[in-house]
C-alpha positions, 0 to 999 in steps of 0.5 A: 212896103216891108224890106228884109236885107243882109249885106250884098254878098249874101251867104246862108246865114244872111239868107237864113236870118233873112227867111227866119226874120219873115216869119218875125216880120210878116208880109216883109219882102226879103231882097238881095242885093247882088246876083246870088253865087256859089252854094248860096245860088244853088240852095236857093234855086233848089227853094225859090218857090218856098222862100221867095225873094227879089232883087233890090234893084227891081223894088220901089224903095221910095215906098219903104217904110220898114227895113229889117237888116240881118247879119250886118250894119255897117253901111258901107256893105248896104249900098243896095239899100242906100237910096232907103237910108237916105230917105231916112236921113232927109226925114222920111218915115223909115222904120229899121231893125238891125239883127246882128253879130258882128263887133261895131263899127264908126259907119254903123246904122242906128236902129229904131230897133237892135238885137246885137248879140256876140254869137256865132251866127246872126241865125242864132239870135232869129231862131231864139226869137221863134223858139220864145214866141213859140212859132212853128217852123217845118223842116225845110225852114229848119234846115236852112236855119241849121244851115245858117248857124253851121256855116258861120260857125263852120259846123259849131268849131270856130272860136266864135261858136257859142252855147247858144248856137249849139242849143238852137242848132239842137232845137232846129234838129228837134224840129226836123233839119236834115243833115244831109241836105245841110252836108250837101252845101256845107263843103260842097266839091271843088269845081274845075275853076276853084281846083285851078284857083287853089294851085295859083293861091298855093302858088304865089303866096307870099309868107309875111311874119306879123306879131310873130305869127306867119300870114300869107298874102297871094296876089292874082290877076284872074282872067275871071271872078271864081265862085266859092274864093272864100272855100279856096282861100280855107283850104289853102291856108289849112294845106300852108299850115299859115295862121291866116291867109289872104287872097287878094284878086283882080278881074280885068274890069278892075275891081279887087277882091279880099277874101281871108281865114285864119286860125284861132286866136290869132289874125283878126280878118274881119276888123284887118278887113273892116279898114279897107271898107269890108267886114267879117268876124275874126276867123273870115271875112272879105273886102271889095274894092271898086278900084285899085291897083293890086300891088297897092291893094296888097301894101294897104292890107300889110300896112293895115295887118301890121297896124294892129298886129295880134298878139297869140298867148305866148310862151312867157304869158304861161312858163314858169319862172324863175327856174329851180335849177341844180348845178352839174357837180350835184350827185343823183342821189342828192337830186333824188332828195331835192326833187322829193323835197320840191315836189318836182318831176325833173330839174334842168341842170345849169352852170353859170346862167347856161343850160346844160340838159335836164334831169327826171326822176326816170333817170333817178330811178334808172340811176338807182337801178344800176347802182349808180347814185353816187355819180353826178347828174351829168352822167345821165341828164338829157342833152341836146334838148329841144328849147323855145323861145320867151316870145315864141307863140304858144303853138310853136312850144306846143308843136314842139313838145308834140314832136318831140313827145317831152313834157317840159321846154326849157325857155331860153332868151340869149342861150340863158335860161329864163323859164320853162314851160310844160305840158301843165302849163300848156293844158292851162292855157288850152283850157282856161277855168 
């Protein structure tokens, strides 16, 4: 027999990568590990007759002989498949091909066959795979595979997003994917118990400042297991505004549950989760722990976050520095003169390390106007300025600029004056050549 298995919390671009995978690997059974839940469950009850699959659990695994993994192969997430693996370990014919995406790991399985590439959605690399052995595909086949990628790449946005998932998303919309029926279960509404969900994880979040970055951990004992966490815990990071957000929950039988998001360039979840026995991708990922106590849970996961603290580009990776500078007695119409011969727009004004303000070629010219070239640029700097930090993250300077609608920051260690950064130097980093 023919087995084609993702990880047992199977998600669109398992299922996805899964049915795409069949058609690599004819006559193979697609099988899931756990009772399928949220949009995933509603999709497939919708199409189970077109994309048949079965439980794990109901099949003779001592009669597999080929296991095709997708979307995962840290072993620690195939328990549904383990007795197949340990077959394989005791020296049974086992053939396995691993399709994947996510960063490796020391309890990875070794395939006879690999195909790991780092792109956004494992379906990417299967849809590559049809589209070069030129096999058809009809459009509900193309919507779920679209599914796949926009999920996991939350509609092509995500950091992790590649050319290549964009190319097979356009091909699969070639080949008849429906967006509306993809919209259906891309963001689908809030139920009563996820509205409740997110006002207990609004709630009782604790904000935690790690590498400089806030990250908040909400713990919650739920008398329940809630479906679509994972939709509650990016909502509610997106209304704090946190650079990632974890939720920790416990149901009374015990078993704890980690679902985190986080923003770009920032929190890694998925490795932070890989160190509690779950997995994920930078931005997503989740955890679950058959035993536990929670408060201890939450400390693991501090302690894990901190151990490998991000590192976002800051403020100093990108300022200048030294600083060209003028002192207060200088007289606007020498500014004018220095800021032609230095090619500049503005120059912060200093006495003795300490900034005083700033002054432009507006005020220069506002200067020149009202005949006033002759005073000292004191007279019509600006003051009370709007300064950062050197190790501040990038986003703070950029949030900073944005609200105070000014080109350039001052970066000041100790109220001394040891850069600036502007707008320049902030398009550079955002978009990298």
């Amino acid at each position: 027999m023919d087995l084609i298995v993702g990880h047992d919390n199977t998600d669109f671009d398992a299922l996805a990568a899964a049915v795409a995978a069949q058609r690599l690997h004819p006559g193979a059974i697609i099988g899931f590990g756990r009772v399928l839940t949220g949009p995933v469950r509603d999709f497939w009850s919708l199409h189970k007759d077109r994309f048949p699959a079965e439980r794990v659990d109901a099949l003779p695994l001592d009669e597999v002989v080929r296991l095709v993994v997708v979307d995962v192969r840290d072993r620690r997430r195939l328990a549904h498949v383990e007795r197949v693996l340990e077959r394989r370990d005791e020296g049974a014919r086992v053939e396995v091909f691993v399709y994947d995406h996510h960063p490796a790991c020391e309890h990875d399985v070794a395939g006879d066959a690999e195909i790991v590439e780092p792109v956004g959605a494992v379906t990417t690399l299967l849809v590559e795979r049809l589209r070069a052995q030129e096999i058809s595909i009809d459009p509900t086949e193309a919507t779920l595979f679209a599914l796949g990628i926009y999920t996991d790449t939350n509609a092509l946005t995500l950091g992790s997003t590649t050319a290549r998932d964009a190319r097979a998303a356009a091909w699969l919309l070639e080949r008849g994917a429906q967006l509306s029926v993809v919209n259906r279960y891309l963001r689908p509404r809030f139920s009563d118990a996820q509205r409740v969900a997110l006002s207990e994880v609004l709630a009782h979040t604790e904000l935690h400042e790690i590498g400089g970055l806030h990250v908040g951990v909400a713990a919650l004992a739920l008398e329940t297991r809630v479906e679509g966490l994972a939709d509650v815990t990016s909502e509610a990071r997106r209304l704090l505004g946190h650079a990632a957000l974890f939720a920790v929950t416990t149901t009374p039988r015990g078993k704890v549950e980690i679902v985190g998001r986080a923003s770009q360039g920032g929190v890694d979840v998925g490795g932070t989760l890989r160190t509690l026995g779950g997995g994920g991708h930078p931005g997503a990922g989740s955890a679950r722990l058959k035993t536990g106590e929670i408060g201890d849970v939450v400390a693991r996961l501090l302690a894990a976050l901190r151990e490998r603290p991000p590192r976002p580009e800051r403020v100093s990776d990108v300022m200048s520095s030294p600083v060209e500078t003028v002192g207060p007695e200088l007289t606007l119409a020498e500014l004018a003169e220095t800021l032609e011969r230095r090619g500049v727009s503005g120059m912060p004004v200093v006495r003795d390390g300490a900034l005083l303000g700033v002054v432009s070629r507006r005020d220069v010219a506002r200067a020149r106007e009202g005949g006033r070239l002759e005073l000292p640029v004191t007279s019509h700097m600006s003051g009370n300025l709007r300064t950062v930090g050197p190790d501040a993250p990038l986003e703070e300077a950029l949030a900073a600029m944005t609200e105070a609608d000014v080109g350039r920051l001052p970066v000041l260690r100790d109220e001394r004056l040891v850069g600036i950064v502007s707008r320049t130097d902030v398009l550079r980093a955002l978009y990298p050549e």
